[in-house]
The first five atom37 places (N, CA, C, CB, O) and aatype in JSON, in Angstrom:
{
  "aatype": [20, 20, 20, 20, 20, 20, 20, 20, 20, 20, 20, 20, 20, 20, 20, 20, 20, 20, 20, 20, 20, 20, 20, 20, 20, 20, 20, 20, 20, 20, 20, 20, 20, 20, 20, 20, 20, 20, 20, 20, 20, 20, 20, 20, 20, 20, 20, 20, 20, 20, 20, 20, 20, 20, 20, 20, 20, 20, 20, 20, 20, 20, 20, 20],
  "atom_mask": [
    [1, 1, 1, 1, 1],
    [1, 1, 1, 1, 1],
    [1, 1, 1, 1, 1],
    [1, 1, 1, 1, 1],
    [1, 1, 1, 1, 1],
    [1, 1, 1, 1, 1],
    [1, 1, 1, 1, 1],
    [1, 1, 1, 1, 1],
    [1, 1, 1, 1, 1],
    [1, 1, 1, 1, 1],
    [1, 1, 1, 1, 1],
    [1, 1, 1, 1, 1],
    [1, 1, 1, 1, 1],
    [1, 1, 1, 1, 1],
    [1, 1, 1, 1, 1],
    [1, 1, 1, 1, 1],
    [1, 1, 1, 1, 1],
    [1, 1, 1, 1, 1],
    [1, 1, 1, 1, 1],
    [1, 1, 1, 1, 1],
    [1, 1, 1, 1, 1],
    [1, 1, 1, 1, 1],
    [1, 1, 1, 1, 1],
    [1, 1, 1, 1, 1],
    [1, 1, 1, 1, 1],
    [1, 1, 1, 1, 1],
    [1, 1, 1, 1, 1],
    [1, 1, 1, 1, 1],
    [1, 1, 1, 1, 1],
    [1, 1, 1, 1, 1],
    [1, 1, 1, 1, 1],
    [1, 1, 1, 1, 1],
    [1, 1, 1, 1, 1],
    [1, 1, 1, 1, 1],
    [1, 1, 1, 1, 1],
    [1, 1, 1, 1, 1],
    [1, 1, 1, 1, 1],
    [1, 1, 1, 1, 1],
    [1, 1, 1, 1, 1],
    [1, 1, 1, 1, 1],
    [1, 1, 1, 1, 1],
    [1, 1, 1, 1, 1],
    [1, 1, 1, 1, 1],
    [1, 1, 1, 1, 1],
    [1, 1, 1, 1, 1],
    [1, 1, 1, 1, 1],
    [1, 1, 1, 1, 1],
    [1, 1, 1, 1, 1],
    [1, 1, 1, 1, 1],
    [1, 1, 1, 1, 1],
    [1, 1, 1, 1, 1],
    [1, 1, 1, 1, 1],
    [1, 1, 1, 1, 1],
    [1, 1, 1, 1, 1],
    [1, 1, 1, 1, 1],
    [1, 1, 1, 1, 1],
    [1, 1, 1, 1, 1],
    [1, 1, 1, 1, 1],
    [1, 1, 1, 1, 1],
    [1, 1, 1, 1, 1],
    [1, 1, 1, 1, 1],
    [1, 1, 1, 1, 1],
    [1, 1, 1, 1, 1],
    [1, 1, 1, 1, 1]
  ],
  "atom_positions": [
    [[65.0, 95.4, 111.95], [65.25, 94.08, 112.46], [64.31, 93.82, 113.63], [66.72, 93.92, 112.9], [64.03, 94.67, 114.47]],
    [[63.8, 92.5, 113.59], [62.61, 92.63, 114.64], [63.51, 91.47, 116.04], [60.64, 91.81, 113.73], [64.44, 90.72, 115.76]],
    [[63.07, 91.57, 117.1], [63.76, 90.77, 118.02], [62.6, 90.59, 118.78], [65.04, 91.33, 118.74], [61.71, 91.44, 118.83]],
    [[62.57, 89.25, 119.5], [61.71, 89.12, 120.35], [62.8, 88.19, 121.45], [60.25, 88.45, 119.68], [63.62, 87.32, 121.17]],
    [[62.45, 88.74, 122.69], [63.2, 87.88, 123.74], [62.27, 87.24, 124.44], [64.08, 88.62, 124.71], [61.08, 87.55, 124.42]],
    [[62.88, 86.06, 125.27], [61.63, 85.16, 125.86], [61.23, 85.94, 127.25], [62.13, 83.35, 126.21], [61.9, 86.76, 127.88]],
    [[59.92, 85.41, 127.53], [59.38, 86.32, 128.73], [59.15, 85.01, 129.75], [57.74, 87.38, 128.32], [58.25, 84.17, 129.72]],
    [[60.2, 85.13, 130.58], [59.93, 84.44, 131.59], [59.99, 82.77, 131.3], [58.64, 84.96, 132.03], [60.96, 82.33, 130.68]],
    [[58.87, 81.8, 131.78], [59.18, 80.53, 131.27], [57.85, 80.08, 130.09], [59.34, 79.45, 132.7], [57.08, 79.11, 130.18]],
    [[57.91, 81.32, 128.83], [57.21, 81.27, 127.87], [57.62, 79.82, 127.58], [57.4, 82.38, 126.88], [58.57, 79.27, 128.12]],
    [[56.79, 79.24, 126.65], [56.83, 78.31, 125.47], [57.3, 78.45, 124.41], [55.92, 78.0, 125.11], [57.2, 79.56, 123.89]],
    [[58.03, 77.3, 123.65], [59.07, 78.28, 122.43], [57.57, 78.55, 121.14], [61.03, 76.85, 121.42], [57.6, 79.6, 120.49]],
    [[56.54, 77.67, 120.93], [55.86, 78.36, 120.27], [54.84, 79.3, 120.63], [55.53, 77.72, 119.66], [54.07, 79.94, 119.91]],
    [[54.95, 79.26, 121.64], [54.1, 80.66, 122.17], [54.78, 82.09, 121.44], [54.29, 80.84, 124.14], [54.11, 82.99, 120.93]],
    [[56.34, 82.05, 121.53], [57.39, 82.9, 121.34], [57.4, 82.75, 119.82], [58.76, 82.54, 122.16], [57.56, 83.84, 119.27]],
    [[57.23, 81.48, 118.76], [57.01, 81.74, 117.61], [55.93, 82.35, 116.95], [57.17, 80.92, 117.23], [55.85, 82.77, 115.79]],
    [[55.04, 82.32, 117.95], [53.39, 82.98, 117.3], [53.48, 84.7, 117.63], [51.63, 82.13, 118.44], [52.93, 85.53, 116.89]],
    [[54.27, 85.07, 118.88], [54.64, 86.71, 119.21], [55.41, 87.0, 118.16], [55.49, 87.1, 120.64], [54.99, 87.9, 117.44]],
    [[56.71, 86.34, 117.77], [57.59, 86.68, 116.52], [57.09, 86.97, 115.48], [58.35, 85.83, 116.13], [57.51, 88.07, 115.14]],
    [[56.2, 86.42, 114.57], [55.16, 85.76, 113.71], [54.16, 86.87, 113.36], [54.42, 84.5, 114.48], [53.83, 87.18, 112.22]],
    [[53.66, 87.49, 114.64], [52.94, 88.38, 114.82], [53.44, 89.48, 114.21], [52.69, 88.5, 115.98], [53.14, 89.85, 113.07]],
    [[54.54, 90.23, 115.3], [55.78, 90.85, 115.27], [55.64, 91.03, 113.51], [57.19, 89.84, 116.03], [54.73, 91.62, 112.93]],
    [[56.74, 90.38, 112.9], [56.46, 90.18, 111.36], [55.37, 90.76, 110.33], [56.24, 88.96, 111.27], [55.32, 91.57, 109.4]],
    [[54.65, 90.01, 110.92], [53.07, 90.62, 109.92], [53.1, 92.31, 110.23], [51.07, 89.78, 110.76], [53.35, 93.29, 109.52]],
    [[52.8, 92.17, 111.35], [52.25, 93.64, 111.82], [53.28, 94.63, 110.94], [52.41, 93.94, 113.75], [52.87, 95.34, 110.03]],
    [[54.93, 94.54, 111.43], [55.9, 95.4, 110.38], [55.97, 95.32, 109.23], [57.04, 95.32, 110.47], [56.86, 96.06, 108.82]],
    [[55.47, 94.78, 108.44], [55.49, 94.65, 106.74], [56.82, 94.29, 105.9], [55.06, 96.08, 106.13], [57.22, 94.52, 104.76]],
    [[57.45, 93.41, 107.34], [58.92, 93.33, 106.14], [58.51, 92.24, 105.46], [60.69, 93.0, 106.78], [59.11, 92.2, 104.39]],
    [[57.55, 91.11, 105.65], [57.6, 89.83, 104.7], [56.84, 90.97, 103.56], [56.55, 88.05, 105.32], [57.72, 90.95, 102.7]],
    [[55.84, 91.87, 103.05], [55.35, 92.47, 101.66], [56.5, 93.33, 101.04], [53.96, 93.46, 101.86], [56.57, 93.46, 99.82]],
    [[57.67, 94.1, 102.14], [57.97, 94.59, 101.41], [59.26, 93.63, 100.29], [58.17, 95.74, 102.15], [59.6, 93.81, 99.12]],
    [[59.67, 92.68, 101.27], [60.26, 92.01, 100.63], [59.94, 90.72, 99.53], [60.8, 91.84, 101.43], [60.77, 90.15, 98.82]],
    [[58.87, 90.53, 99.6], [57.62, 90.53, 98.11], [58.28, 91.17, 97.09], [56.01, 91.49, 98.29], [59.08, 90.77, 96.24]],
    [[57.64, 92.52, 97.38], [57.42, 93.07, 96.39], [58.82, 93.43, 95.57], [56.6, 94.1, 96.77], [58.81, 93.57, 94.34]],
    [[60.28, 93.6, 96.54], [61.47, 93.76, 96.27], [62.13, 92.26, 95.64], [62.08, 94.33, 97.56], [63.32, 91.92, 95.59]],
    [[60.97, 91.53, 95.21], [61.58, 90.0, 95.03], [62.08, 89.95, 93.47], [60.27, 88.65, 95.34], [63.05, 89.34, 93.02]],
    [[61.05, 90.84, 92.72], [61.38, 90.85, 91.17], [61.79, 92.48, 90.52], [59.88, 90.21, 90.33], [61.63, 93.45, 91.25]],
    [[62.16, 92.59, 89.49], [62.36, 93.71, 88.9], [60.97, 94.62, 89.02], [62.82, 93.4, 87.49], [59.86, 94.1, 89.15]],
    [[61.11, 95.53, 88.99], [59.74, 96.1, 88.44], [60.04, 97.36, 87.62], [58.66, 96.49, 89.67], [60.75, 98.07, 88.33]],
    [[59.82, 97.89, 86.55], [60.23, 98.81, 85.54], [59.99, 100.09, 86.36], [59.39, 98.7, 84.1], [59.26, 99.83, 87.32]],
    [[60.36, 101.34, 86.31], [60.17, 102.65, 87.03], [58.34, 102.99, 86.36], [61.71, 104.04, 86.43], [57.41, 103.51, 86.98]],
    [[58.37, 102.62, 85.34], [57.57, 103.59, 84.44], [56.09, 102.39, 85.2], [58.12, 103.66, 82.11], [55.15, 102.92, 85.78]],
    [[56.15, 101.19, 85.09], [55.53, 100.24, 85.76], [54.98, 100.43, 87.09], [56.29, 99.33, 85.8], [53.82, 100.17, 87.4]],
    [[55.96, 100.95, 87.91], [55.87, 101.62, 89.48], [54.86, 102.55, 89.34], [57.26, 102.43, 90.1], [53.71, 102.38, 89.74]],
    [[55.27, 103.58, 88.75], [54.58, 104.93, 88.52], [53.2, 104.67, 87.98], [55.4, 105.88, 87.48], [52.3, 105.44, 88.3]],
    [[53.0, 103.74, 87.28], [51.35, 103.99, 86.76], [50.88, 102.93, 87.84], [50.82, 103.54, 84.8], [49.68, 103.15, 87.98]],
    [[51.23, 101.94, 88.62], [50.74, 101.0, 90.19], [50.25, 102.34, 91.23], [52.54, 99.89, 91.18], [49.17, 102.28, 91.81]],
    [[51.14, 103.51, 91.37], [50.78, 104.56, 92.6], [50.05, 105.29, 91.67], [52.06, 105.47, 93.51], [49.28, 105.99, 92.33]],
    [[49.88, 105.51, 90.4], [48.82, 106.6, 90.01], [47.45, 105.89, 90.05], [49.08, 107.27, 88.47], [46.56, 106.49, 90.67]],
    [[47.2, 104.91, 89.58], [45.92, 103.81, 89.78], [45.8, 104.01, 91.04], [46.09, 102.15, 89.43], [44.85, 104.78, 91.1]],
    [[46.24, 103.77, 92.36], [46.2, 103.31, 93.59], [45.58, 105.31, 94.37], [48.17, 102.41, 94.07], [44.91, 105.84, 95.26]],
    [[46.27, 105.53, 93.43], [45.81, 107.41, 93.8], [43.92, 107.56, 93.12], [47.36, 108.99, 92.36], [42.86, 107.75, 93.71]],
    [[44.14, 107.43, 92.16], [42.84, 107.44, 91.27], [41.34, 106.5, 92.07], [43.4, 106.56, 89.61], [40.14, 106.76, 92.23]],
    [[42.2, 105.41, 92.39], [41.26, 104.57, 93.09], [40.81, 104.99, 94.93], [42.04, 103.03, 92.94], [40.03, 104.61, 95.8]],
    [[41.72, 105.83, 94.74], [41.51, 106.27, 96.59], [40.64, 107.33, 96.4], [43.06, 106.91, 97.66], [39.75, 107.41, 97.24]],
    [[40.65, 108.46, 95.24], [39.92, 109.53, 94.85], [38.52, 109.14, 94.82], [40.37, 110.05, 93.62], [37.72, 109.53, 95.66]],
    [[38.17, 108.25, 93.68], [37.18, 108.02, 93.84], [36.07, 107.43, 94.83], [37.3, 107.75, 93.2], [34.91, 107.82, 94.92]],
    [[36.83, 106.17, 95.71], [36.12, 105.62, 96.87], [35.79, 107.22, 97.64], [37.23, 104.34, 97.87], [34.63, 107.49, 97.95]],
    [[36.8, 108.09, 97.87], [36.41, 109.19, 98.78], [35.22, 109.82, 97.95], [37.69, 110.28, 99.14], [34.17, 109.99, 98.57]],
    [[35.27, 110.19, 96.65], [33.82, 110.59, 96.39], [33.22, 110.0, 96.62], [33.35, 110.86, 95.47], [32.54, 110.73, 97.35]],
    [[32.46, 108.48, 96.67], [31.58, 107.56, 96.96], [31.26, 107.94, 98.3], [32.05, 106.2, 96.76], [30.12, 108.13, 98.75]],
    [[32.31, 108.05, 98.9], [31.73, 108.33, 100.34], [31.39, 109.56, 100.95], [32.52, 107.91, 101.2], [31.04, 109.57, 102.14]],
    [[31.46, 110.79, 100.17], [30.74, 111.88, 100.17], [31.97, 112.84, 100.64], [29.37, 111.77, 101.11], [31.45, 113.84, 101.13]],
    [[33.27, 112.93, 100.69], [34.36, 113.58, 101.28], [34.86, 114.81, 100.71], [35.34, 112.75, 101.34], [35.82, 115.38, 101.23]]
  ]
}
């Protein structure tokens, strides 16, 4: 849960753009994306094996 309290005699959108921030930075608006539709197990599993495969190779590209 993210909270932001006001600082002093902030501006309320000054305080919506820190909140806002807040947000992005923690990843609850993607994870709750991604928790928006079904997604099959077997579906999941080949998204992180691609995402593995694709990290392998950039690291060979880059000589690692």
């Amino acid at each position: 849960m993210i909270e932001i309290k006001k600082k002093g005699n902030e501006r309320l959108d000054v305080m919506i753009r820190r909140f806002n921030r807040e947000v992005q930075q923690s990843g609850v608006l993607t994870v709750a994306k991604e928790k928006r539709y079904f997604e099959k197990p077997a579906n999941r599993r080949k998204v992180k094996e691609s995402a593995l495969r694709r990290n392998r190779i950039q690291a060979i590209k880059r000589g690692y």
